[in-house]
N, C-alpha and C positions, 0 to 999 in steps of 0.2 A: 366496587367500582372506584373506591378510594382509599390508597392503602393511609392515608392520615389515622394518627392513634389519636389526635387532640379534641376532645370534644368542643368544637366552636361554638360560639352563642349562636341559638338561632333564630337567621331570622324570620318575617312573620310568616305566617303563611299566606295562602294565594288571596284568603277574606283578607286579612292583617295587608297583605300587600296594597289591597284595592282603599284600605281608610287607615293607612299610615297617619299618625297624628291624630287621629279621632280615637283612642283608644280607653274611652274613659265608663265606667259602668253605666248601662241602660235602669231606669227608674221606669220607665214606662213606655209606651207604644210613641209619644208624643216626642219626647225627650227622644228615642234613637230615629223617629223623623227628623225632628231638628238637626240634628248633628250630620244625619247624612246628606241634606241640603247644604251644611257650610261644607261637607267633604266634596258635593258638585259645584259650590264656587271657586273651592279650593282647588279643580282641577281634576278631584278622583272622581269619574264621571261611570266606569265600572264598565254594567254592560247598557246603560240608557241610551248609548247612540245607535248602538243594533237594534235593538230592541223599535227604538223608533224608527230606522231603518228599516224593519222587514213589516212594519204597518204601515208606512209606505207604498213601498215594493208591490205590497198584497191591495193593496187603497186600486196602483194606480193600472194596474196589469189586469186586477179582475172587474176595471172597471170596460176598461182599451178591450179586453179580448174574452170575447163569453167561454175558451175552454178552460181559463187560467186558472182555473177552480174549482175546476171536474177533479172526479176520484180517480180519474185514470190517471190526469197527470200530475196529480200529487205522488203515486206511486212512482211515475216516469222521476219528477226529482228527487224523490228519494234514492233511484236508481243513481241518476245521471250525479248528482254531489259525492259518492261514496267514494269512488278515486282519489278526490280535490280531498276531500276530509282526512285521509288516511294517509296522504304525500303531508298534508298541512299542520298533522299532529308532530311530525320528526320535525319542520321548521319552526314549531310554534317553539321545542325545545331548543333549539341552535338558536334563537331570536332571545331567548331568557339569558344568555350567557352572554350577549353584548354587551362591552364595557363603560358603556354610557356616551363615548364620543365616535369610536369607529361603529357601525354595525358587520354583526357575525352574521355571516348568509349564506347560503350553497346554493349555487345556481344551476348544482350538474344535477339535479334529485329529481328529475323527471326522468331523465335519459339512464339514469340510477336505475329508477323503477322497470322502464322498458329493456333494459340488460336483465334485470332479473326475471322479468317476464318473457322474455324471449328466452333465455335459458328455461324456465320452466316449460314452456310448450315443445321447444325442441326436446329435451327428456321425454316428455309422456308421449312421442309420436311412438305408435304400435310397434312392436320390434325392429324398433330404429332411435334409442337403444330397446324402449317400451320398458322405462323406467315404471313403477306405481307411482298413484297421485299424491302419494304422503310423502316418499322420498325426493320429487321432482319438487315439491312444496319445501323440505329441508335444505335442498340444495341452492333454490333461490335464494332464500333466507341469510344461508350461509354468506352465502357471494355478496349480498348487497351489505351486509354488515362487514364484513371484511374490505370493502368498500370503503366505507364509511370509517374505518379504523386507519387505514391507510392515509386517506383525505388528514384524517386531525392529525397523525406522526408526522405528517410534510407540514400544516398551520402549526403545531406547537414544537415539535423538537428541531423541525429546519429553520419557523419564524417567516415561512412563507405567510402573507395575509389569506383568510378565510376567501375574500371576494376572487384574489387571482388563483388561489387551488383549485378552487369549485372552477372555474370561469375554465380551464386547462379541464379539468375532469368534465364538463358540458362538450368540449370536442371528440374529450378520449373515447367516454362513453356513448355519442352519438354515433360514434365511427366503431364502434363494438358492436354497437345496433344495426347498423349496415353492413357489417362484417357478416354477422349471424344469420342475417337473414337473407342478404344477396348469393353469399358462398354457400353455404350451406342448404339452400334451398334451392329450385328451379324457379321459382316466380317471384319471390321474395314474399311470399305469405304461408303462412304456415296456420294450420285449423285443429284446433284443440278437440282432441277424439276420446280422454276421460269425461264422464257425464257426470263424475264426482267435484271434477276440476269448474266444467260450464254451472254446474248448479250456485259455486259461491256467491254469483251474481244476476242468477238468473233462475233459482227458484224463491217460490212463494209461496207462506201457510196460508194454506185457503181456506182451512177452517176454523170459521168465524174465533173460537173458545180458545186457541191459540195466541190470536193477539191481545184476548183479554189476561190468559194467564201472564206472557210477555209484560203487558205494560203493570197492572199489578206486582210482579217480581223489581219492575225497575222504582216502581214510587215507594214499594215497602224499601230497597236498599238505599233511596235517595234519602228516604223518612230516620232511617238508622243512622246515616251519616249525619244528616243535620243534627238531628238531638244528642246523639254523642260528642260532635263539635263543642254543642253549646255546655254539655257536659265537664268537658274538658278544659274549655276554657274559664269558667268558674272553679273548677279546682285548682288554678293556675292564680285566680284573682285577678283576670283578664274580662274587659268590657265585654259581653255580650248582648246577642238582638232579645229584645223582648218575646216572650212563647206565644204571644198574640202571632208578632212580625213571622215567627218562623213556622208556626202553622198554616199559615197563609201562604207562607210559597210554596211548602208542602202540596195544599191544596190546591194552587195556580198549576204545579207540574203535574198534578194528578187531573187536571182538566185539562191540559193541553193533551197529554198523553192520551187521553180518553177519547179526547175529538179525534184525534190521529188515526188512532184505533177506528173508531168509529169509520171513517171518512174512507180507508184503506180496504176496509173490508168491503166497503159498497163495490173495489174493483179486485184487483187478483191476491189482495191480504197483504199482510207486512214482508217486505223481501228479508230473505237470510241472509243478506248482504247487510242490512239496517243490524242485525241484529247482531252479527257480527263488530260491526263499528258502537256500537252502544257498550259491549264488554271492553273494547279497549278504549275506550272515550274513558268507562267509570276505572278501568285497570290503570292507566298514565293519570288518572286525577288523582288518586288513593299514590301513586309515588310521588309525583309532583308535589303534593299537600300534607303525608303524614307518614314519611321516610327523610332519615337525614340527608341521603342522597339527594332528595328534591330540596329540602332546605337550602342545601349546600350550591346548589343550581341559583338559586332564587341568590345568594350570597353573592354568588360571583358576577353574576350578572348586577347586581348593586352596586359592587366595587370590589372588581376582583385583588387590587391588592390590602383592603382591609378582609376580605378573606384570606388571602395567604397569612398574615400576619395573625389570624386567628387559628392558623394551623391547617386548612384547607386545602388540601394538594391539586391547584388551581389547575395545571395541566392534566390530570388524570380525570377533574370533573368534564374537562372540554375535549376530551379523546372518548369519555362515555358516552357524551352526548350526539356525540357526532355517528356515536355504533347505534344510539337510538332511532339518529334518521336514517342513516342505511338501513335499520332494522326495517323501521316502517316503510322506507321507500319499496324490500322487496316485498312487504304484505298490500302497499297498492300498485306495486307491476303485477301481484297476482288478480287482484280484483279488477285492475282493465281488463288484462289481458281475458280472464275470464267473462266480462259483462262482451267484449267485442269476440268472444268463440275462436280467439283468433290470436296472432300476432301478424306483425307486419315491418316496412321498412320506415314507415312513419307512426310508429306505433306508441311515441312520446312526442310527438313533433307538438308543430300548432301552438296553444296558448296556453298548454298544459303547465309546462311551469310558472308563467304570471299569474295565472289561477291560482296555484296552489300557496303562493307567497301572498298575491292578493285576499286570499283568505285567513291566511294568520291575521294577516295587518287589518283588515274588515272588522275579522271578528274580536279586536282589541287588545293584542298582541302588541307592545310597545316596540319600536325600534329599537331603543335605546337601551332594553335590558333591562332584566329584575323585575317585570313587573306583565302579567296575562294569564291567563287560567286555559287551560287545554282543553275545555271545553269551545273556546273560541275555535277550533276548526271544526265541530260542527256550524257553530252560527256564521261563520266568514264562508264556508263555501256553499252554506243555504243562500247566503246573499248572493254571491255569485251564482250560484245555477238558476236561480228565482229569476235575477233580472238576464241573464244570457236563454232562458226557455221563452221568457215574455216574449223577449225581443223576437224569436222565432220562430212561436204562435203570431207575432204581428207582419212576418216578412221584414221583417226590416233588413237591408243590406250588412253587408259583413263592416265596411268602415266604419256604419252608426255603430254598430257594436262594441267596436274597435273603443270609439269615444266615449260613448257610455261606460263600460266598463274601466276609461283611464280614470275618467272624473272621477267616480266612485271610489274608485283606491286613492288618489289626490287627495279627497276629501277625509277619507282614514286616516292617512300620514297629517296631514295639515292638522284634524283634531286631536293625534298624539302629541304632535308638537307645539300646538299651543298648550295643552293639559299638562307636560310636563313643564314650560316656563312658567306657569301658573306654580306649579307647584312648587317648582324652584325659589321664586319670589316671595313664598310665603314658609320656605326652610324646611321642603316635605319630601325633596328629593337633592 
């Protein structure tokens, strides 16, 4: 992804990112408490605003509304986030490569997804071509990456800005969506007839011993990651968390996981769409966190010209990153298009892309560059579909909606940009 021969320092990682400046060895459980409090007055505040965010969320929704808590509609947001999560992962990438004063953004990545997802159902309509569901799958893919590569040749080799490419590619590709679906069709809908294609998003393992092996597989691999980290980072002679601190969240994720499980199976089991998004959640963390390419991301987004200077072939890291969210834009036009059986002439319309950028920025994704973990589009569009499902278990009107959901993202932005003046005043960023 970068033809640079120069190995550049690198920098930290996604942890190292989050306690820049706190990097000094842990003595004891007490000692890396301390230090991680002056890291939250200092500004790295990590994931504690989510965190307290979705207790919240969960306080005031299953207080308002007796179904907010049911096992059915736990499953429904598990359903209803996996689009937002999977558009949210390619901008959580495009968001790391902001240079600190402009932000990097695409604004076409909804309508992105819905090209690719309407190419794929036009493909697998029954001998019309009556493509298979694997090559109709391949050619999405291709397209929206190819997308996405195009997008950063016009931001980096023309020096067009990221905001007005995307902003030109949001009409192009709307109007590709309309093209597809009004010409090409009689009604402008088109209903997805592979049962291999509908199940992405709409089967479920329903026996019980499946979602136990599931979350088992994911806490042993989360288990292997953390103690190799800490592995690693001591043979570097790099501060590390205390084995107390790191079995403990071990165990934290192995009881959330558990209650999930639990909770999921009371109604139709863990969707294969969840499960799906769990491999590419831990697949872009493992690059993000322990490839130089993600280093290298992390670098430029810090200050892309002290990367160039370190050898960095700055334009090549932001033309890969930009095929990363076309990549993923067309793996969730597969997973709409699949949870809705369907495509359509509004089939990215609506609030779909403020969701999906509201979810980076929720889930603590900096504007500013260099600095958010990819797991933040799981937790930014749990936030989003949590308070957007409340709100319609409560009836509330579309406007309150509308509002609720501005504040929320306001409040995101607002606590990024106090957090990085914090951190700037104290020589942390």
């Amino acid at each position: 992804m970068s033809d640079d021969t120069t190995t550049a320092p690198s920098p930290p990682s996604e942890e190292g990112v989050r306690t820049a400046g706190f990097e000094t060895p842990h003595e004891g459980v007490s000692d890396y408490v301390a230090e991680r409090w002056r890291a939250v007055q200092a500004g790295e505040l990590g994931s504690l605003p989510i965190i307290l965010g979705l207790v919240v969320i969960v306080a005031v929704f299953g207080t308002l509304e007796d179904n907010f808590l049911t096992a059915q509609n736990f499953t429904n947001l598990l359903l209803q986030m996996a689009p937002i999560a999977f558009l949210s992962i390619g901008i959580i990438f495009i968001l790391l490569i902001a240079d600190g004063e402009v932000v990097t953004i695409d604004l076409s990545v909804a309508f992105v997804a819905g090209t690719g997802g309407t190419v794929l159902v036009l493909l697998q309509r029954p001998d019309d071509p009556g493509w298979p569901w694997w090559a109709a799958i391949i050619a999405c893919l291709i397209l929206t990456t190819v997308i996405g590569l195009v997008h950063a040749l016009i931001i980096t080799k023309l020096g067009v800005p990221s905001f007005v490419t995307t902003l030109a590619g949001f009409l192009v590709w709307s109007g590709v969506v309309l093209w597809l679906t009004l010409d090409f069709t009689d009604a402008g809908f088109v209903s997805i007839q592979d049962q291999t294609l509908i199940d992405i998003s709409n089967k479920f393992f329903s026996d019980d011993w499946v979602g136990w092996v599931l979350a088992l597989i994911v806490v042993g691999g989360y288990a292997v990651f953390q103690l190799n980290d800490v592995r690693s980072r001591r043979a570097r002679g790099l501060g590390t968390r205390p084995m107390p601190i790191v079995l403990a969240q071990i165990a934290g994720v192995a009881v959330l996981l558990f209650a999930a499980v639990i909770v999921a199976n009371r109604d139709r089991g863990i969707p294969l769409v969840t499960v799906i998004l769990a491999v590419f959640l831990a697949f872009w963390t493992f690059v993000a966190a322990k490839t130089r390419f993600g280093r290298h991301i992390y670098a430029v987004g810090g200050s892309p010209e002290a990367a160039r200077r370190a050898g960095i072939s700055v334009d090549n890291i932001r033309i890969a990153v930009f095929m990363v969210n076309g990549f993923m834009a067309g793996v969730g036009g597969i997973v709409l298009v699949s949870r809705l059986r369907s495509t359509s002439s509004n089939i990215a319309g609506g609030n779909l892309l403020l969701e999906v950028i509201a979810a980076a920025v929720i889930g603590g994704v900096s504007l500013f560059g260099g600095s958010g973990r990819i797991v933040a589009a799981f937790y930014g569009a749990l936030v989003i579909t949590a308070i957007k499902n409340g709100m319609e278990l409560m009836g509330l009107s579309s406007g309150f909606k509308f509002i609720i959901t501005g504040i929320v993202l306001l409040l995101a932005v607002l606590i990024d940009s106090v957090s990085k003046r914090r951190r700037t005043m104290r020589g942390l960023a």
